[in-house]
C-alpha positions as CSV (number, residue, x, y, z in Angstrom):
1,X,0.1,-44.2,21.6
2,X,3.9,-43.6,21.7
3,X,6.6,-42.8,19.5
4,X,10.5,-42.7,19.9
5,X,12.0,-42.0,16.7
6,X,15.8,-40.7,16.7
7,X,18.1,-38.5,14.4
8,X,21.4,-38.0,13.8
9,X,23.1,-34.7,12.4
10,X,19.6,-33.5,11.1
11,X,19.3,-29.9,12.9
12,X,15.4,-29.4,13.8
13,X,13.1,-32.8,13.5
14,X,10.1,-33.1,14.7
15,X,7.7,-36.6,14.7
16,X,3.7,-36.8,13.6
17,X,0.9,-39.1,13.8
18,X,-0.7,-38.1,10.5
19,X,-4.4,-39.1,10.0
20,X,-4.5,-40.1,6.0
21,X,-8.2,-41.1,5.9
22,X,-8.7,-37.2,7.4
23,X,-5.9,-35.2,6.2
24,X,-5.1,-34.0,10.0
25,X,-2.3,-34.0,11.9
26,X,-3.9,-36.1,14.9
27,X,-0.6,-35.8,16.9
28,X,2.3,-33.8,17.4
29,X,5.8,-34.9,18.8
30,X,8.0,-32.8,20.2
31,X,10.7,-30.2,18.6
32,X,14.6,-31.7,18.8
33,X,17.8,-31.1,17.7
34,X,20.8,-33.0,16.3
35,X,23.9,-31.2,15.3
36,X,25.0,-31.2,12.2
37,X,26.9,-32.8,10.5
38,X,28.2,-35.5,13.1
39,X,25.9,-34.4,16.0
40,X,24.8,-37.1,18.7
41,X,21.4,-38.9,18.6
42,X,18.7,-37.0,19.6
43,X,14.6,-38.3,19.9
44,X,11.2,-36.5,19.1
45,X,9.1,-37.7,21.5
46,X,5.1,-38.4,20.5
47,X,2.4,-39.2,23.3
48,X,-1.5,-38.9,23.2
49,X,-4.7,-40.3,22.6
50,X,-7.0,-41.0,19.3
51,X,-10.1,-42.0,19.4
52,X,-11.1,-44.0,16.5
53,X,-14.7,-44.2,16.2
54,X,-14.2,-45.3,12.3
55,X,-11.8,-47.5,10.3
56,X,-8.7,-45.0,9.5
57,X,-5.1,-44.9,8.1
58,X,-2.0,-43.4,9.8
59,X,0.9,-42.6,8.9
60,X,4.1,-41.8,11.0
61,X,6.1,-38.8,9.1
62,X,9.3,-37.7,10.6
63,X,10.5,-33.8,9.4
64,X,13.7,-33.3,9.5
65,X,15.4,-29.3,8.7
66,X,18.7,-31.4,7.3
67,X,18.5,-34.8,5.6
68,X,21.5,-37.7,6.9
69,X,21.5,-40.2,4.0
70,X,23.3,-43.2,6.1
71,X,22.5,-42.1,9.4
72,X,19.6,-39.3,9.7
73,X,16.7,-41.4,11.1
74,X,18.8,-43.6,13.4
75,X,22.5,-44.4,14.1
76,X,23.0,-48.7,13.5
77,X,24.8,-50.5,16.2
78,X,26.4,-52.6,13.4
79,X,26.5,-56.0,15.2
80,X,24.9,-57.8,12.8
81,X,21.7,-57.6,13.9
82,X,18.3,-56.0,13.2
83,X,18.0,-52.6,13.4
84,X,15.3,-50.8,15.5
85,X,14.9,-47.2,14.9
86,X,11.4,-45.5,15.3
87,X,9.7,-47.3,18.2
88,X,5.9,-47.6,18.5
89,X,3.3,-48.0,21.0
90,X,0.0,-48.6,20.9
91,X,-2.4,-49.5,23.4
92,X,-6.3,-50.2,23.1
93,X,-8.4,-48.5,26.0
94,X,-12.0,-50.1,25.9
């Protein structure tokens, strides 16, 4: 599994893959920094393996030290499209 979520003038953020059914933290991103309060985009990189030998729920959780209301998780490109922010990845290995 991957994860690319950004932020935008948030200080410290950091991204999990948090295992609901289990209450763990099955895996940590990376520590980054955005500037505040107009700071450029930074990402929190996640990578790594869970083996599911049951049914579970995840969750992705994103902390963040400073909170962006229009911008924090992701800076829109405004062209009238979708937006993408967080990015995943997941791949099944038999």
């Amino acid at each position: 599994m991957k994860l690319l979520p950004p932020a935008r003038g948030t200080e410290s953020h950091r991204i999990l893959l948090r295992n609901i059914s289990d209450s763990t933290d099955d895996i940590l991103g990376n520590s980054s920094y955005s500037l505040t309060p107009n700071g450029s985009v930074s990402v929190s990189k996640l990578k790594g393996l869970v083996d599911l030998s049951a049914e579970k729920v995840f969750e992705i959780q994103h902390f963040t030290e400073s909170a962006q209301a229009n911008y924090g998780l992701g800076q829109p490109a405004k062209d009238a499209k979708v937006e993408i922010y967080t990015q995943v990845f997941i791949q099944k290995i038999a």
